[in-house]
Every structure is written in C-alpha cells, then in structure tokens.
N, C-alpha and C positions, 0 to 999 in steps of 0.2 A: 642729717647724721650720715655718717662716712658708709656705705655700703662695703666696704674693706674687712674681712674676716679680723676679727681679734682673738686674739691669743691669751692664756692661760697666761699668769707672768713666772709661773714656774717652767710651763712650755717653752715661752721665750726668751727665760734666761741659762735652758741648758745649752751644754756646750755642744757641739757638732760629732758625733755619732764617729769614734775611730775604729779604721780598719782593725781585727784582730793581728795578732803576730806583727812580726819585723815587716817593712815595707821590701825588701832584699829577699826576703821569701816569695813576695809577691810576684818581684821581676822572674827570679828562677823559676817560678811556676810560668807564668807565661813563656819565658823560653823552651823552660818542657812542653809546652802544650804547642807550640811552633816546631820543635821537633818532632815531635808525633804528628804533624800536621801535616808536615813533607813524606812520614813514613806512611801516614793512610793515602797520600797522594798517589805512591810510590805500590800499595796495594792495590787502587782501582785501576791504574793504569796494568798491570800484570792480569789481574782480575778480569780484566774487560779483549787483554788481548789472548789469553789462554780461560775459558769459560768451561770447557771439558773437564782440563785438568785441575783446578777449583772444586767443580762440583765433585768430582770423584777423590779429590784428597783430602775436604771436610771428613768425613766419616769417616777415615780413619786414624783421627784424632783420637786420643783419650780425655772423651770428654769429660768422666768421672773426674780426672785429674783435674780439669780446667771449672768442672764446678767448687771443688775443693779447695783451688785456689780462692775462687771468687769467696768463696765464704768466710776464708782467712783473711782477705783485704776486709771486708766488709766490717766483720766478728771484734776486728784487733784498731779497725776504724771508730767501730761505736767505743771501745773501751777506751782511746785517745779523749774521745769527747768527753767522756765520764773524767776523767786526767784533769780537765782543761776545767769542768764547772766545779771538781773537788779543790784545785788550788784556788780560784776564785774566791772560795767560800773560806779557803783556809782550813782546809779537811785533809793536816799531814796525811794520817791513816789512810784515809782512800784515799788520798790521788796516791798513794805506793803502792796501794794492790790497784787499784786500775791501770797504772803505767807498768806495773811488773805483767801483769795479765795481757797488756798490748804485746809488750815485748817477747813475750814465750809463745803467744799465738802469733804475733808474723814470723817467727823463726818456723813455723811451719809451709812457710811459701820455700823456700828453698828445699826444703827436704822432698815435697809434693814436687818441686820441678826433677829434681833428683830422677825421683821415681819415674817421672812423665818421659824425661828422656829417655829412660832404662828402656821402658814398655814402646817408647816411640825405634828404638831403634834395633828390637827386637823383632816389630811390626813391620820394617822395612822404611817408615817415616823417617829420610836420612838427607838433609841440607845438600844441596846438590844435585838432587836429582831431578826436583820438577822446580816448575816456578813457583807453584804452591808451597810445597817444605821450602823451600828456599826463602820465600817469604816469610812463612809462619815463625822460622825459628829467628830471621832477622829480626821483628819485631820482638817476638814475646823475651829474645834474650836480653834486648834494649830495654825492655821493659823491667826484668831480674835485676839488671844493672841500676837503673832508678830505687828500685826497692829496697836492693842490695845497703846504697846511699841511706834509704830512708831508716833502717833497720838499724846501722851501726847510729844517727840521729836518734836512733830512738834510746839505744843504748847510754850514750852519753845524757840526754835527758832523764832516764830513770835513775843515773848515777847521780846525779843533781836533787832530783826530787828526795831521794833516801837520805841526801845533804839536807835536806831543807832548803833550798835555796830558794825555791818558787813559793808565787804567795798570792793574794789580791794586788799588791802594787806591783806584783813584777811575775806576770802571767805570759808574758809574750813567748817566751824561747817554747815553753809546752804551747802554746796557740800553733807558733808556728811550724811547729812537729804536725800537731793535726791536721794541718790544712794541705802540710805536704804529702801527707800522708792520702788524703781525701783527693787529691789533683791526680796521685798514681792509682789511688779506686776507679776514677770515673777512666780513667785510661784502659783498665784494667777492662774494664765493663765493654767497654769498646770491643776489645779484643778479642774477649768472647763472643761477642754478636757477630764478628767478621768470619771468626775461623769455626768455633767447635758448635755455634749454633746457626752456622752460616747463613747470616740476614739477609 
C-alpha cells in the first residue's frame, strides 16, 4: 500500500485558495512598501551620521499626537475588516455602518496631523533645521499623502457600499481598500517606532 498521504476528496477537489482584492492592489502595495524602503534606508543612513541630534529631537515630538494617529489607522483598520466579512455575508446594514464608521475615524488622521504640526511648529519642530525634523516631516508627510490616497478610496467605496453594489460575488474592490488600508498601518507603526518612540 502507497505510503503517499491521502486526501479528503472534498480536500482535493477544492480550488486553490485566491488572493483577497485586485491583484493591482497587490503590485501598489509592494511599490509602496519599496518606497518606504528607500525612505527607512534614507533614515538610518542620516540617523547613523547625526546620532546626537536624533536622540535629542525624538522627544520633542508630540508623541500624544503620534499615538492618536496610530489609534486611528489601527480603530478605522479593524472597522474596514468588519466592511469586508459584512459584505461577504451579504450584511447591506453592516457593511454601511462599518465602512461609514472607517471612514469618519480615518478622517481623524488629518485633522490630528493638523494639530501635530501646529504644536510642532510652535515647539520650534521646523523642517530644516536639523536632519532629524528634516527627516521626520519627509517621511511622515509621504506617509499623509498615502492616506490622504487611502481615505478619498475609502470614500468612493462607501459610496458604492450605500449603492449596494458589494456583495459575496463581488467583494474585491472593499478587500482591496482593506488591505491597502492595512499596508499604510504597518508603515505607520514603523514610523512611530523610528521617531516618537525612538527604537
């Protein structure tokens, strides 16, 4: 007898396991994550050649601001999720108030940046002057700008979902909000670890 593992024939007659979302989400997300890849490149190298002024322009971050952000990427991440298993199921009702609920808590990352620059540049935190701010605002504005992207996506997909137009058969366009949405989280998360809780 065959020592060869056998299979369930329902095991073996499902089909091959597909990626969530559009595959074109996919590629953008790897590009962004290769963009950010040059721009952490572009921190340790500044980071490694000015060590002083790093350690001494972490803390005067406003870090309240940068945890408040992280809570809105995070807050408005799980509610996308929730988006994503309500259309699945076919749960008009919730996936509108999950996808309205993402959308009014990331509209809080711009307004929290809003603020962060006010208090940053009251505190004397001003682009230009060190290599530290000089960094911190390159990145985390690249980062806005990503959001900024993700946010008006988000927009157009709750206009859709209030359509109906999402469903079990045609779950992809909300998938692939989510996941872009989840690529600018784990960026995000970075970014905190680098600047306002300087790893």
């Amino acid at each position: 007898m065959s020592s060869a593992l056998v299979l369930p024939a329902a095991a073996a007659a499902a089909p091959p396991q597909e990626l969530p979302g559009h595959r074109a989400m996919w590629v953008a997300i790897c590009l962004e994550f290769l963009e950010f890849a040059v721009f952490f490149v572009v921190y340790f190298v500044a980071r490694w050649n000015y060590p002083e002024v790093f350690r001494a322009g972490a803390p005067r971050l406003w870090t309240l601001g940068g945890l408040l952000i992280t809570l809105v990427m995070l807050t408005s991440g799980y509610a996308l999720v929730r988006t994503v298993q309500a259309v699945r199921r076919d749960e008009q009702r919730a996936a509108r108030l999950w996808m309205s609920s993402a959308f009014a808590i990331a509209l809080g990352y711009p307004l929290i940046k809003v603020l962060e620059i006010q208090h940053n540049l009251a505190s004397g935190v001003v682009a230009g002057h060190n290599a530290f701010f000089s960094t911190y605002y390159y990145l985390t504005i690249n980062h806005l700008m990503h959001s900024a992207w993700g946010i008006l996506g988000m927009l157009w997909v709750l206009v859709r979902v209030w359509q109906g137009a999402y469903g079990p058969g045609s779950p992809k366009a909300v998938e692939s909000m989510a996941i872009y949405w989840h690529a600018t989280d784990l960026v995000w998360l970075m970014l905190f670890s680098l600047f306002y809780a300087f790893v």
